[in-house]
KEPA-813796 format. One line per field, with one value per atom (N, C-alpha, C, O): residue number from 1; residue in three letters; chain; atom name; x, y, z. Coordinates in nm, 2 decimals, always signed. Layout:
num: (NUM_...)
residuo: (Ala_...)
cadena: (A_...)
atomo: (CA_...)
X: (X_...)
Y: (Y_...)
Z: (Z_...)
END
This chain:
num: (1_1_1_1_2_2_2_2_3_3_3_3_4_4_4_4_5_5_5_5_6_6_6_6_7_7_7_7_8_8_8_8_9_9_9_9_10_10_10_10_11_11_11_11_12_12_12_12_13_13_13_13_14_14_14_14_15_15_15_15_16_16_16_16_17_17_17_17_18_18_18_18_19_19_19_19_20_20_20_20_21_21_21_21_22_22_22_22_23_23_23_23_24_24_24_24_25_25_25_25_26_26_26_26_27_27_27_27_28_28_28_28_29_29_29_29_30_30_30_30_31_31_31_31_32_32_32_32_33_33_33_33_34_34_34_34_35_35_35_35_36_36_36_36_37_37_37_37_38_38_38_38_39_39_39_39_40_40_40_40_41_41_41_41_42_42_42_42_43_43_43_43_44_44_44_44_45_45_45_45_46_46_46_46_47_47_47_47_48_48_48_48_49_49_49_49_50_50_50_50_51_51_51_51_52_52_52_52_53_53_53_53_54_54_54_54_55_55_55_55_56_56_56_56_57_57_57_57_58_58_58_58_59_59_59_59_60_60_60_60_61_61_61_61_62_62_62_62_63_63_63_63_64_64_64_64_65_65_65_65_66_66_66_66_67_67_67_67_68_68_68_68_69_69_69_69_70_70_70_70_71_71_71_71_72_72_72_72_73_73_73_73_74_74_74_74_75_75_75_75_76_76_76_76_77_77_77_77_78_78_78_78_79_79_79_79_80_80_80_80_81_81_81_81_82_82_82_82_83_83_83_83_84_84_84_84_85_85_85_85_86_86_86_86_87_87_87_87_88_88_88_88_89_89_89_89_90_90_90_90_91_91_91_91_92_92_92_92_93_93_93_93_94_94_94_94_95_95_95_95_96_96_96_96_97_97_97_97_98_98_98_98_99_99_99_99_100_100_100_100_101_101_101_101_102_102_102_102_103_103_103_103)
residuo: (Unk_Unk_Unk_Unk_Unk_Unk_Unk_Unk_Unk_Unk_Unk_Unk_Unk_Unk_Unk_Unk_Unk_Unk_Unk_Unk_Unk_Unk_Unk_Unk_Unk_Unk_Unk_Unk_Unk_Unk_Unk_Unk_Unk_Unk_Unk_Unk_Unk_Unk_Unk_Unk_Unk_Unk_Unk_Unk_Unk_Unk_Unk_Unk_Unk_Unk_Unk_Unk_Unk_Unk_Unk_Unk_Unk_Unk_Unk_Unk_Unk_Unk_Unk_Unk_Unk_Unk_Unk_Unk_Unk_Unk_Unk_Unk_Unk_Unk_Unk_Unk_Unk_Unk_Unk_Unk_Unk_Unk_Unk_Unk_Unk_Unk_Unk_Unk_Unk_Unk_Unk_Unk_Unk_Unk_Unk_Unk_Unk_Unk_Unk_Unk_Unk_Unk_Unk_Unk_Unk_Unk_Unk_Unk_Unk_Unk_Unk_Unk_Unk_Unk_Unk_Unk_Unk_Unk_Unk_Unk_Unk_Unk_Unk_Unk_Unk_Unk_Unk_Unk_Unk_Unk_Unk_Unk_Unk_Unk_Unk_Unk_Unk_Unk_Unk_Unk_Unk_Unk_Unk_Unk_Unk_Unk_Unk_Unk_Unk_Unk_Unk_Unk_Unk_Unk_Unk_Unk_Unk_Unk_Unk_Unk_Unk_Unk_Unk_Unk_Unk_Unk_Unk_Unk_Unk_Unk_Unk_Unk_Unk_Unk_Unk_Unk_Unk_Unk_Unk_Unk_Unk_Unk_Unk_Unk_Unk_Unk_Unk_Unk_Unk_Unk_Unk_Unk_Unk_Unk_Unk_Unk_Unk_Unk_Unk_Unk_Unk_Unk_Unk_Unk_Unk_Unk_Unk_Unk_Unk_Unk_Unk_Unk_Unk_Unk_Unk_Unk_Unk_Unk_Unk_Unk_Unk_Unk_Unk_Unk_Unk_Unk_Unk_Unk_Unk_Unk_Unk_Unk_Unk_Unk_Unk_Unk_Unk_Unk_Unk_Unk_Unk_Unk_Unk_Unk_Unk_Unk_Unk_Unk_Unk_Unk_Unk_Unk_Unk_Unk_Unk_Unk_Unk_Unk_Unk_Unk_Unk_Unk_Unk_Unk_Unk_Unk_Unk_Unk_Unk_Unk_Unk_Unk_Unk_Unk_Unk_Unk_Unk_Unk_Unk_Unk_Unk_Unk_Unk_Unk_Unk_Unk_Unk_Unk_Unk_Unk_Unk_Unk_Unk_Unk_Unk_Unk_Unk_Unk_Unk_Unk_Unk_Unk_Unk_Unk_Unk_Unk_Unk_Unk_Unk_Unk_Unk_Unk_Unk_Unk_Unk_Unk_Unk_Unk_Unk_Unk_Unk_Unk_Unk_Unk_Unk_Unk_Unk_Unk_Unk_Unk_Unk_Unk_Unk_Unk_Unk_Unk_Unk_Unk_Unk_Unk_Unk_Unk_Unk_Unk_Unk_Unk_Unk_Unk_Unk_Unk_Unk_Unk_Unk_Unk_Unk_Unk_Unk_Unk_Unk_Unk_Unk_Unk_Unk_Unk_Unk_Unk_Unk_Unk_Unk_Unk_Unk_Unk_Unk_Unk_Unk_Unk_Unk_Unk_Unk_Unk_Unk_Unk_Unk_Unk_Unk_Unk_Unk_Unk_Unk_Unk_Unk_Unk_Unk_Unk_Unk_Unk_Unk_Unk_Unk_Unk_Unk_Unk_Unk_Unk_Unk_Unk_Unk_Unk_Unk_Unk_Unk_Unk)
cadena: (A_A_A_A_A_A_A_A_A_A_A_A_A_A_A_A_A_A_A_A_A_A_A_A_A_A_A_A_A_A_A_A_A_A_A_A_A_A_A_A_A_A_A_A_A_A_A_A_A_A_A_A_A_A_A_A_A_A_A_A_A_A_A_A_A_A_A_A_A_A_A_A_A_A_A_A_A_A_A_A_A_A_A_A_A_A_A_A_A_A_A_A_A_A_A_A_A_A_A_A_A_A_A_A_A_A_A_A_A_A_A_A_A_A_A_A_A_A_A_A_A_A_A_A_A_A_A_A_A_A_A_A_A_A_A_A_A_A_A_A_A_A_A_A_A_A_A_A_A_A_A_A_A_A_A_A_A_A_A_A_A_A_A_A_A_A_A_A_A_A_A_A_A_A_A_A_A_A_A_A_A_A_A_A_A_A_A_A_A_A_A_A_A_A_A_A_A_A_A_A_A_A_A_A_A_A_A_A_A_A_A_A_A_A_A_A_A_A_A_A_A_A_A_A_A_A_A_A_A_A_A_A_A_A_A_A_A_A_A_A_A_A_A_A_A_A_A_A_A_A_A_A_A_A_A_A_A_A_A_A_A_A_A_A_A_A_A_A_A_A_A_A_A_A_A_A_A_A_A_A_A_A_A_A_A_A_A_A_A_A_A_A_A_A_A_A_A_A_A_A_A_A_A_A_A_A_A_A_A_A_A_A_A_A_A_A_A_A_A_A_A_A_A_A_A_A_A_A_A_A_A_A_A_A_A_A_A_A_A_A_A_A_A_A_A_A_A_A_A_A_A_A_A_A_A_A_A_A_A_A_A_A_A_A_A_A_A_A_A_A_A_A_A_A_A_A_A_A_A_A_A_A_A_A_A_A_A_A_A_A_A_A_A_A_A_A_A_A_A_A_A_A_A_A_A_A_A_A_A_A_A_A)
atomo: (N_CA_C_O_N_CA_C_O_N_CA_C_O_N_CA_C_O_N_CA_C_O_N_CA_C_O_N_CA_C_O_N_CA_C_O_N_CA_C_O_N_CA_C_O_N_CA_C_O_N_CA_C_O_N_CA_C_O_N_CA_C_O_N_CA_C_O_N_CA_C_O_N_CA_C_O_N_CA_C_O_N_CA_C_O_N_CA_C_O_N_CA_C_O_N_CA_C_O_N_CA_C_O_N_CA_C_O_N_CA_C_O_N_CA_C_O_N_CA_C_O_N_CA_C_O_N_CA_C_O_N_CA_C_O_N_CA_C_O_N_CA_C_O_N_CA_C_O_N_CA_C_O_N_CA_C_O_N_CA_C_O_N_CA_C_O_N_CA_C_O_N_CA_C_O_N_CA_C_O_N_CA_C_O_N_CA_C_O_N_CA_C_O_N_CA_C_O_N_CA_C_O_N_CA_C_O_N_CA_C_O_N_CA_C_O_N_CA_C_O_N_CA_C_O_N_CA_C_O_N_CA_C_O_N_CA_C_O_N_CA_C_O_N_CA_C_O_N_CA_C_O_N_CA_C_O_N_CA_C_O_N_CA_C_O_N_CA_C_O_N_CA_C_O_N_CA_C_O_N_CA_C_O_N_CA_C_O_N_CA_C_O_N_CA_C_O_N_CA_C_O_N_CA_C_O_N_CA_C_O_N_CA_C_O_N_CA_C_O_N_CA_C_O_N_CA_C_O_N_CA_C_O_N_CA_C_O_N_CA_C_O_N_CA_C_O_N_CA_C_O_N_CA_C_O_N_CA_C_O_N_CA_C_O_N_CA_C_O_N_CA_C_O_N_CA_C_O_N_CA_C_O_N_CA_C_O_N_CA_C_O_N_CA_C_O_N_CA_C_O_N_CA_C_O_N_CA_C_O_N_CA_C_O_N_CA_C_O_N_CA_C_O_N_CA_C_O_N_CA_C_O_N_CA_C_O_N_CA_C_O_N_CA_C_O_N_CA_C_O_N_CA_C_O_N_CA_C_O_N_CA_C_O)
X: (+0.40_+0.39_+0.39_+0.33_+0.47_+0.50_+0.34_+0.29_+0.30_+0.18_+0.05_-0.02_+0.06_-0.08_-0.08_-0.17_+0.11_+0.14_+0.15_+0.21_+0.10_+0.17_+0.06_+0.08_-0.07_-0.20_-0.20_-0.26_-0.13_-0.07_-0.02_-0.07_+0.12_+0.21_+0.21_+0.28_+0.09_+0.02_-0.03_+0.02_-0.17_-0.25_-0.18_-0.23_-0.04_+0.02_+0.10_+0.09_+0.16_+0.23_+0.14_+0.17_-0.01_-0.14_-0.17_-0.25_-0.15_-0.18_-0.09_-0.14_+0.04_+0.15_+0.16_+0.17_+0.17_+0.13_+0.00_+0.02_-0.08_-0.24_-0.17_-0.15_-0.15_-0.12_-0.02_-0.05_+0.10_+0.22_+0.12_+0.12_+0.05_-0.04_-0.15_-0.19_-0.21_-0.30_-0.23_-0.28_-0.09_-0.05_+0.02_+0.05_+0.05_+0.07_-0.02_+0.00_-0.16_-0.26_-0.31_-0.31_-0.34_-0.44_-0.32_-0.35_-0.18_-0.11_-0.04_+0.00_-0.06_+0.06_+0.12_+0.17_+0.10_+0.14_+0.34_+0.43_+0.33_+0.42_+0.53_+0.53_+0.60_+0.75_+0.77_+0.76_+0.81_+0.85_+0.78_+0.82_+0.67_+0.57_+0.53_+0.52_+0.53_+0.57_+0.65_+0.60_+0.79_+0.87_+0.88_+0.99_+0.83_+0.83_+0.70_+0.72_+0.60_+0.50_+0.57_+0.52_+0.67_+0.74_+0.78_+0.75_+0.88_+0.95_+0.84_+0.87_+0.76_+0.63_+0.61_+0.63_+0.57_+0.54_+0.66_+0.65_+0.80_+0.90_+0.92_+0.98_+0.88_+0.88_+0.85_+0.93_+0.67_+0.57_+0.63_+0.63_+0.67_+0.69_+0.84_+0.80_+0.93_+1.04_+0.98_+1.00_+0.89_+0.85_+0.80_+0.82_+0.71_+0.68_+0.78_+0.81_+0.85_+0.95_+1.06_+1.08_+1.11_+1.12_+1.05_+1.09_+0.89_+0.81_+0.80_+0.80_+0.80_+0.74_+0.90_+0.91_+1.04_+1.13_+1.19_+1.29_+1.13_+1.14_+1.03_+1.03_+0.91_+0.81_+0.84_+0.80_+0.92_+0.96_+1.07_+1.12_+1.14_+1.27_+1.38_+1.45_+1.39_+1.43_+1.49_+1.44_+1.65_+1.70_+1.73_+1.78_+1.67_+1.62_+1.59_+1.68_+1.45_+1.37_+1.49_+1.48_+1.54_+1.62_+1.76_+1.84_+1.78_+1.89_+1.78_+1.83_+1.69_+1.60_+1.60_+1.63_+1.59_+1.56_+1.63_+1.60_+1.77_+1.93_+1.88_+1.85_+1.88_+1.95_+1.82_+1.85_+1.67_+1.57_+1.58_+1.53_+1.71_+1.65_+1.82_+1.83_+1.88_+2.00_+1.93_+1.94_+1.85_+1.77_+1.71_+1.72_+1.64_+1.52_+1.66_+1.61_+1.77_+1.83_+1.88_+1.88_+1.93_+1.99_+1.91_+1.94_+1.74_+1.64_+1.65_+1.69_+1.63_+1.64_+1.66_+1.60_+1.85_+1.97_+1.95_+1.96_+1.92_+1.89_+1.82_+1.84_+1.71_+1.53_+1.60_+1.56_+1.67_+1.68_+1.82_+1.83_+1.89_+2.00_+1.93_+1.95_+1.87_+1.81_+1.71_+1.74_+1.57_+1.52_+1.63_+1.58_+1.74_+1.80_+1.86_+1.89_+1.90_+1.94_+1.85_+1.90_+1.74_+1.61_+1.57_+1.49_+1.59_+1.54_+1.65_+1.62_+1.79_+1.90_+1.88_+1.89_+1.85_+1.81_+1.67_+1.64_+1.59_+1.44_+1.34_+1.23_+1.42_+1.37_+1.25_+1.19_+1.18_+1.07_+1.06_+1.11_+0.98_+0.97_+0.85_+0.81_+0.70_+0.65_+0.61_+0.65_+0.53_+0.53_+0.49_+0.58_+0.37_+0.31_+0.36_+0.33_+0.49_+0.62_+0.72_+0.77_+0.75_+0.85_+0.75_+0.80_+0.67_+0.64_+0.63_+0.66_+0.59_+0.65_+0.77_+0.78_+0.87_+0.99_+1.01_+0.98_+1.05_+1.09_+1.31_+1.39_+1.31_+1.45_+1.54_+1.65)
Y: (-0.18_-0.11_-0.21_-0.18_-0.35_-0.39_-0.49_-0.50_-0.53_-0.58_-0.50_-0.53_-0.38_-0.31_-0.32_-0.34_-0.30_-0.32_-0.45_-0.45_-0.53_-0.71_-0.73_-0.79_-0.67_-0.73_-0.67_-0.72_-0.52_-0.42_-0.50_-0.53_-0.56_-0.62_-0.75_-0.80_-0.81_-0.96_-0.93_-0.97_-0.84_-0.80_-0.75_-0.75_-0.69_-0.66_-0.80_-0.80_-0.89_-0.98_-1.07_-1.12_-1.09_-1.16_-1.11_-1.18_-1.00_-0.89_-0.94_-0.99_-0.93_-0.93_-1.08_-1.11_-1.16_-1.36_-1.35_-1.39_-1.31_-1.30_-1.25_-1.34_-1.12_-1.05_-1.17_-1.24_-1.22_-1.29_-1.42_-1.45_-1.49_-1.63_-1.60_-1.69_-1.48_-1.42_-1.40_-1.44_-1.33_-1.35_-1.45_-1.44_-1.56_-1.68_-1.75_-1.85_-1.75_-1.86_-1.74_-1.79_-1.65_-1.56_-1.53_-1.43_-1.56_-1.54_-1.70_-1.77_-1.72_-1.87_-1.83_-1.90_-1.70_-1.68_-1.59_-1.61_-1.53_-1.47_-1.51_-1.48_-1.57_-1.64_-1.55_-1.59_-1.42_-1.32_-1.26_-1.23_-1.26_-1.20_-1.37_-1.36_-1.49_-1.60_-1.54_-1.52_-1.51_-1.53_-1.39_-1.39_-1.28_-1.17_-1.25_-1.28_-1.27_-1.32_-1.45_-1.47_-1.50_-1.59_-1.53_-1.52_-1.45_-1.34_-1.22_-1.13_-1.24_-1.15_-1.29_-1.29_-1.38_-1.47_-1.47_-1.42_-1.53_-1.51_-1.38_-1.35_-1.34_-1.22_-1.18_-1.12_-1.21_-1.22_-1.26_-1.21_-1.40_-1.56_-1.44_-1.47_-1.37_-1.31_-1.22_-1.23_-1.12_-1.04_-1.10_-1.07_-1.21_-1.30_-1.29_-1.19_-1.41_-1.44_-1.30_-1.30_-1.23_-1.11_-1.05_-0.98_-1.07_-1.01_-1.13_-1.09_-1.19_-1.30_-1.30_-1.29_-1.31_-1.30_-1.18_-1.21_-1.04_-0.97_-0.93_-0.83_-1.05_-1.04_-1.13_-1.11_-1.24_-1.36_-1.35_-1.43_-1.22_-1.20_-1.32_-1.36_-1.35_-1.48_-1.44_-1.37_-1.51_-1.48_-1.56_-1.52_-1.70_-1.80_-1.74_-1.74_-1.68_-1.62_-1.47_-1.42_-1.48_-1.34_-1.42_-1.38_-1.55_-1.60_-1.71_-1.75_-1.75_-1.84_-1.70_-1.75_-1.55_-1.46_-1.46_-1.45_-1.48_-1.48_-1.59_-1.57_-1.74_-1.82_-1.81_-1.83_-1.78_-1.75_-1.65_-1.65_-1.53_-1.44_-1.51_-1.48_-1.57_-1.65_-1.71_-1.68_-1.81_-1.90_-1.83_-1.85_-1.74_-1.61_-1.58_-1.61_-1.54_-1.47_-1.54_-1.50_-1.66_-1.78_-1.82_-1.85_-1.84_-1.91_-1.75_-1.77_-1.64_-1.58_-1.56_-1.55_-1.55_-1.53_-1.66_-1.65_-1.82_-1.93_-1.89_-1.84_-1.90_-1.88_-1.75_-1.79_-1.63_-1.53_-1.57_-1.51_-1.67_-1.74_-1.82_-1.81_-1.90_-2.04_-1.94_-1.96_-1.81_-1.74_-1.65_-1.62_-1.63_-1.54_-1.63_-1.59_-1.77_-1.85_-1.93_-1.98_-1.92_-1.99_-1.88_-1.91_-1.77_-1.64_-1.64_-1.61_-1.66_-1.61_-1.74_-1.74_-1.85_-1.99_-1.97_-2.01_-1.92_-1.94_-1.82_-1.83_-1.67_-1.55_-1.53_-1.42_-1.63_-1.54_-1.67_-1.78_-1.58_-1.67_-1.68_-1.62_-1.79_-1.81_-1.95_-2.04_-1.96_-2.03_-2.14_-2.22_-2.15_-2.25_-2.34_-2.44_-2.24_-2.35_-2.39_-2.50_-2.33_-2.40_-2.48_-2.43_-2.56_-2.65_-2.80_-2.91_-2.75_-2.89_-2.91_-2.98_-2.88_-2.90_-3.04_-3.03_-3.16_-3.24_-3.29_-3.28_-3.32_-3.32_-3.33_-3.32)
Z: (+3.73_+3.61_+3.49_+3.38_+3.51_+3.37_+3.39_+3.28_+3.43_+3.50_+3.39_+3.30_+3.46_+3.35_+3.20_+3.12_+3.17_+3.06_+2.97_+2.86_+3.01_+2.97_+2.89_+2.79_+2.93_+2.82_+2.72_+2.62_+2.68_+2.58_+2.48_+2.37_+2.56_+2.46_+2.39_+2.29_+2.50_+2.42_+2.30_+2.20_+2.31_+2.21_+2.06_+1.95_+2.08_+2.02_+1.91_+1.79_+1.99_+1.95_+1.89_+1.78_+1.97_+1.83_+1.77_+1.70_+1.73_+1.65_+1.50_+1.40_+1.53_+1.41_+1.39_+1.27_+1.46_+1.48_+1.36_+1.25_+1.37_+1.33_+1.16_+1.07_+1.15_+1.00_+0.97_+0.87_+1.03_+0.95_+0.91_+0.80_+1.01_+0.93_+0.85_+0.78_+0.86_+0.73_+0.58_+0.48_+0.59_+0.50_+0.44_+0.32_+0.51_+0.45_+0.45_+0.38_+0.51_+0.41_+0.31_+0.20_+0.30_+0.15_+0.08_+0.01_+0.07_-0.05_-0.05_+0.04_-0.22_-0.23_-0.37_-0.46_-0.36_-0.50_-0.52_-0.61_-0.45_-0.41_-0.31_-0.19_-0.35_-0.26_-0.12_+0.00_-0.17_-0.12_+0.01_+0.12_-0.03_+0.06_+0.18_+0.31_+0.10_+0.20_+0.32_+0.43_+0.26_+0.38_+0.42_+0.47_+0.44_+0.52_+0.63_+0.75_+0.57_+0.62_+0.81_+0.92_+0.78_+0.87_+0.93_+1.05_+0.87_+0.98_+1.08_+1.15_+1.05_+1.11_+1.23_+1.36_+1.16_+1.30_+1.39_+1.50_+1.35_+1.42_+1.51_+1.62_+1.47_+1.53_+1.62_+1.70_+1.66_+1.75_+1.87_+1.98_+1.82_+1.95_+1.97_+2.08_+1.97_+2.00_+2.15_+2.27_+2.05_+2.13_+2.31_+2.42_+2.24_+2.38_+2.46_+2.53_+2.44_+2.46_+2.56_+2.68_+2.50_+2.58_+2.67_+2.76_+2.64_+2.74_+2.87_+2.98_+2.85_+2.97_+3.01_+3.13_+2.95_+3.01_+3.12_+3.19_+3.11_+3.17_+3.26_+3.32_+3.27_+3.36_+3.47_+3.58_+3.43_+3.52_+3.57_+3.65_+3.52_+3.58_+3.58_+3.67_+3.41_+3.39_+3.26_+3.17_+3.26_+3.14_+3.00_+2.89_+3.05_+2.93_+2.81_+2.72_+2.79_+2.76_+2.61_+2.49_+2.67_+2.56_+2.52_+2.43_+2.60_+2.52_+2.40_+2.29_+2.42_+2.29_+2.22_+2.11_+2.20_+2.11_+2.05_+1.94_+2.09_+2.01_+1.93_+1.82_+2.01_+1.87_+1.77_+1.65_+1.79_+1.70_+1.56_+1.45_+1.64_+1.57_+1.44_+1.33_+1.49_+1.41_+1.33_+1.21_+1.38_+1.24_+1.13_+1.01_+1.19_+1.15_+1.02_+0.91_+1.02_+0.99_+0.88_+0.76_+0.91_+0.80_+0.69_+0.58_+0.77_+0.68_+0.57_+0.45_+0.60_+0.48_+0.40_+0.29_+0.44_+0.37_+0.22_+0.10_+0.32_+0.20_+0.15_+0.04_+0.18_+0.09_-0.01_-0.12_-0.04_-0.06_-0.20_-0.31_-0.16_-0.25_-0.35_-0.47_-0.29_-0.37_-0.46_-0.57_-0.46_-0.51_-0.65_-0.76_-0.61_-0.70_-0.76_-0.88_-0.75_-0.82_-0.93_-1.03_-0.91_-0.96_-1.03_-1.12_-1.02_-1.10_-1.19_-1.30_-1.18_-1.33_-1.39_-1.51_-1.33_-1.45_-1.50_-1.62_-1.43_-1.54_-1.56_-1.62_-1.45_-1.54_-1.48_-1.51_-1.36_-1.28_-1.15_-1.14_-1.05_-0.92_-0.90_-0.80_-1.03_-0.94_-0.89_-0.96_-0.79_-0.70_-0.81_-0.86_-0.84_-0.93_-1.03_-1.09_-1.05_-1.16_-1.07_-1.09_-0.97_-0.89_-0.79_-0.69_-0.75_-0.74_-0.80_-0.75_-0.92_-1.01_-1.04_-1.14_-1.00_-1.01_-0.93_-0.81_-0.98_-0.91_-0.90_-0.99_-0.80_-0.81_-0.73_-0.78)
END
């Protein structure tokens, strides 16, 4: 059964891989929409990862989901700190000014 189902949940996972790196190359304008855009890829490679772990009957596979979805979790929380800090000193987030920032 998980066999008929496995090309389902590939197509699926290139599916949201595909929209998360679409949206990070046609937006550089938008911080925000950057990093949803990662967690869409992260995402994807999770889903893998669970799927081929429950096709291989292998438990590797959902313990890399843990510490992924930890990173997944931290990179936000920063990216999400460092943005609200950069917004009460200079009042907007975008990209094209916080680039030249050197420092």
């Amino acid at each position: 059964m998980i066999i008929t189902n496995i090309y389902l949940y590939l197509f699926l996972t290139i599916t949201v891989f595909c929209f998360g790196a679409l949206g990070l190359i046609f937006n550089r304008k938008n911080i925000l929409i950057i990093i949803m855009s990662i967690e869409l890829m992260l995402l994807s490679v999770n889903i893998n990862f669970v799927l081929f772990s429950i096709y291989l009957d292998d438990i590797i596979g959902q313990l890399f989901v843990l510490f992924i979805l930890t990173i997944a979790a931290t990179e936000s929380a920063i990216g999400l700190a460092i943005l609200s800090a950069y917004n009460k000193s200079r009042n907007n987030i975008v990209i094209d000014k916080i680039i030249k920032i050197k420092g």
